[in-house]
N, C-alpha and C positions, 0 to 999 in steps of 0.2 A: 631648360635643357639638362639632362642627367647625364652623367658620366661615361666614357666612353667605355664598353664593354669589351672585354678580353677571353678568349677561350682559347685551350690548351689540347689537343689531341695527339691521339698513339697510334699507330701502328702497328707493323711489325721494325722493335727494335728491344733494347734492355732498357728502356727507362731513364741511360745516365744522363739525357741532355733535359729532360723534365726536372730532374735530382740538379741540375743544375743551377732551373731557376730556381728552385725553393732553396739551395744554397744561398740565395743572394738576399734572405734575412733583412739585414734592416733596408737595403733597397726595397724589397717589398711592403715593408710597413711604409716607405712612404709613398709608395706605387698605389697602395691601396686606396688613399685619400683621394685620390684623382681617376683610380680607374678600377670598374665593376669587372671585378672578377666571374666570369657569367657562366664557365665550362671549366672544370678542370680536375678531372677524378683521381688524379694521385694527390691532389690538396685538398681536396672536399666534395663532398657527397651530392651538395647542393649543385644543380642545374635549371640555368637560366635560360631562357626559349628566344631565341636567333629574330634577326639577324644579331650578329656581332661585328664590330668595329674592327678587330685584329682578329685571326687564328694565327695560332703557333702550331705548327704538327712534324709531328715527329715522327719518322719511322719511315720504312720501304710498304708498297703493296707487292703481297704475294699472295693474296686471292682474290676468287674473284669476287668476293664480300666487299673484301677492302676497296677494289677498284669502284663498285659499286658508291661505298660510304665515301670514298673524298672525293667523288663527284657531289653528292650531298653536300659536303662540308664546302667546299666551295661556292656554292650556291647564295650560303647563311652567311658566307662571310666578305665585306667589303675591303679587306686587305691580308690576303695569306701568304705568310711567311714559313719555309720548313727550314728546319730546327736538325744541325745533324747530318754525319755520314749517310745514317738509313734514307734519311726523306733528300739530300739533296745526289747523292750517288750509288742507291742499294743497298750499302751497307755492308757487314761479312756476308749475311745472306747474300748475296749477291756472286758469290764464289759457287753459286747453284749454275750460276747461266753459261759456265764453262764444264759441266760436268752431264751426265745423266742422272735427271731427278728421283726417277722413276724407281730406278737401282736403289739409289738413297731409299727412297721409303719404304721398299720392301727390306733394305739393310736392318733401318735403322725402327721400324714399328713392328709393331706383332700382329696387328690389324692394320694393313695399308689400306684396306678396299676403304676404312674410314676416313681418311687425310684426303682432303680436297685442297688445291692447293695450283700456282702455276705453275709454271717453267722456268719463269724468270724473273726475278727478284728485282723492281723498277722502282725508279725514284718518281717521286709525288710530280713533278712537271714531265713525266711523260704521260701523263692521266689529264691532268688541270693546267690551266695558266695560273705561275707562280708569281706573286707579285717582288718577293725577293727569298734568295737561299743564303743562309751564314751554314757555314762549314764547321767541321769537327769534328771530335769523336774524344771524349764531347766539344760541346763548343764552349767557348770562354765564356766566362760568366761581365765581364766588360761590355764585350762586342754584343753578349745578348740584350743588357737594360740601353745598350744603343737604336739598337734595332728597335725595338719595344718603343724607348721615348720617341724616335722620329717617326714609327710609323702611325703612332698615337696623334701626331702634331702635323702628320701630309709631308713633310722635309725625306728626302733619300736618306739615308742611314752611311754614317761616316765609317767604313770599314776598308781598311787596307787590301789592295790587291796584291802585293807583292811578295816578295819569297821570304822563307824564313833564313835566308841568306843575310839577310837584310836586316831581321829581328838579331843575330847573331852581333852584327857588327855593333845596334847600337847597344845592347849589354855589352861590350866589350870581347867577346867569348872566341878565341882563338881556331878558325879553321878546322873540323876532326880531322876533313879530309887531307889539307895538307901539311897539319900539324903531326898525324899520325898515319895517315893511310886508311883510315877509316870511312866504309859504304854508308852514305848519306844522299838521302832525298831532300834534303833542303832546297837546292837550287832550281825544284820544279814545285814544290812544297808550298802552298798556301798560308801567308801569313796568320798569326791568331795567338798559337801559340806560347809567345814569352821565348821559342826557340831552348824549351827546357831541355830535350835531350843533350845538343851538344851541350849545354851546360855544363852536366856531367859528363862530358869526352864519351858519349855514344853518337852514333849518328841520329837524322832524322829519319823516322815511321814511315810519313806520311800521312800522319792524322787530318789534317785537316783539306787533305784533297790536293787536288793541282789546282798551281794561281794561274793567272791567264796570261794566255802565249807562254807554253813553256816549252824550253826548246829539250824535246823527246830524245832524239838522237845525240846529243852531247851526253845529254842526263847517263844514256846507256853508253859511252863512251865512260863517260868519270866513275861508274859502276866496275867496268871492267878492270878498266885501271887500277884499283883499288880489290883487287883478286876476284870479283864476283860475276860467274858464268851465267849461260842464258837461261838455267833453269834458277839462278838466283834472282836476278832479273824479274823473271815471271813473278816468283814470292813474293817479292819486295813493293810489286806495283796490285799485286792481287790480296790486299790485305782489306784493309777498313774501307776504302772506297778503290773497292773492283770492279765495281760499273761508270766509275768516272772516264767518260770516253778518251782523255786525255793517258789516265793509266793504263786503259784497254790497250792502247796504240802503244802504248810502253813497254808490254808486255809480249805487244805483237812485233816490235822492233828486235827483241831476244831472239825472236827465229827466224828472221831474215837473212836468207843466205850470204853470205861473207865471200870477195874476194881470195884467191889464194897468193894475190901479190900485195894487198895491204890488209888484208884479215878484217876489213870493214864492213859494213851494210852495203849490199849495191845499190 
C-alpha cells in the first residue's frame, strides 16, 4: 500500500495560507516521508492523477469556472479540507456581495465586456460538502499540520472553538477593552490566533472568523460602548471574513433601529 496522497488547490484568494504551509519547513520534511505530495503548484510543477486522500483548498469561487472546478476537485478527493478566510467565508472579495459588481468592473477595467465573473464571492461549502474548514487569514501554521495529521489518520482534527477572549487570558494579556477602552472582536472572534493583536494593546480584527454561538448583540453593544458607531460596526465585521453569516448578522445588527428610551436594538 503507498502513501497517502495530499493535493493543494487555489482559488480566488492571495496565496498567504498555501505560504503558510510551506512555512512549516522541517514539518514538511517529515510530512514528506509519510505522505505523497500529489498536487500542489505553488510547491511544484509535478502533478499526480486523483483520486487523492486529502485536498486542501484555498480560496472563494467567483466564477463560474471556479464553481465548475471544485465540483471537480471534490469529486477526486476523499477528504476536503478549505484552508482560509477565502474558502471557508469569501474572503475580502467578498465585500462584492454588498455592493454593485457591475459598477466595479466598468470602474475599475478598461475592457469589462472581458471580465466574466459573479456577483458573489462564496465560500467552497456553499458549492461542495466540506469535510472540515480551519479558519484564518491566514491560518496558523499549528492548527494547520493538525488538521493535515488527523485527516491523514480518519481521527477529527483537535482545533479549539472558542474565542480569542480565551486565548488572551491564557498568555496572561490584560483586557484592551477594559484596560483601555479599546474596540475589540475578540469576544466573537475565533480562536487560532495566539490572540496577538491584544498583545500589543490593539484590539482584535477578526481574522480568524466567528467561533460558534457568538453572542451578536452584546458584541455590538461592547463595540458601542467603546465609541464605535453603526457605520464602524459595519467595517469592522465587513473585513476578512464578510460572508461569514455570523458577521453578516453583525453588520446588520448596526442598522436596526434603536429605541428612543434605551437607544438599544428593538
Amino acid at each position: 500500500m503507498g502513501r497517502p496522497t495530499l493535493a493543494v488547490w487555489k482559488f480566488a484568494s492571495c496565496d498567504g495560507c498555501q505560504l503558510t504551509l510551506l512555512d512549516c519547513e522541517d514539518e514538511l520534511l517529515a510530512l514528506a516521508d509519510r505522505v505523497q505530495i500529489a498536487y500542489f503548484r505553488e510547491a511544484s510543477s509535478e502533478v499526480l492523477p486523483g483520486p487523492y486522500d486529502v485536498s486542501l483548498v484555498e480560496g472563494s469561487i467567483t466564477t463560474a469556472e471556479d464553481a465548475a472546478r471544485i465540483r471537480a476537485v471534490r469529486a477526486v478527493s476523499r477528504t476536503l479540507v478549505t484552508i482560509g478566510a477565502c474558502a471557508t467565508a469569501g474572503g475580502v472579495q467578498a465585500l462584492r456581495n454588498f455592493a454593485d459588481v457591475e459598477e466595479f468592473r466598468s470602474v475599475v477595467y478598461a475592457r469589462p465586456e472581458y471580465i466574466s465573473t459573479l456577483a458573489d464571492s462564496t465560500p467552497i461549502a456553499a458549492h461542495v460538502d466540506v469535510d472540515f474548514e480551519l479558519q484564518g487569514c491566514p491560518i496558523d501554521r499549528r492548527q494547520l499540520l493538525e488538521v493535515i495529521t488527523a485527516s491523514l489518520v480518519g481521527r477529527k482534527p483537535n482545533v479549539p472553538a472558542h474565542s480569542v477572549c480565551f486565548e488572551c487570558k491564557q498568555r496572561g494579556t490584560v483586557c484592551v477593552v477594559v484596560a483601555h477602552g479599546t474596540p475589540c472582536l475578540g469576544p466573537v472572534t475565533h480562536a487560532g490566533c495566539g490572540a496577538i493583536c491584544p498583545a500589543y494593546d490593539r484590539g482584535c480584527y477578526g481574522c480568524f472568523g466567528p467561533m460558534d454561538s457568538p453572542n451578536l448583540r452584546a458584541q455590538a453593544g461592547l463595540l458601542r460602548a467603546t465609541g464605535v458607531g453603526d457605520d464602524g460596526i459595519r467595517r469592522a465585521a465587513r473585513t476578512f471574513n464578510a460572508g461569514a453569516p455570523a458577521f453578516i448578522e453583525l453588520s446588520r445588527v448596526a442598522v436596526r433601529p434603536r429605541t428612543p428610551e434605551t437607544g438599544g436594538p428593538r
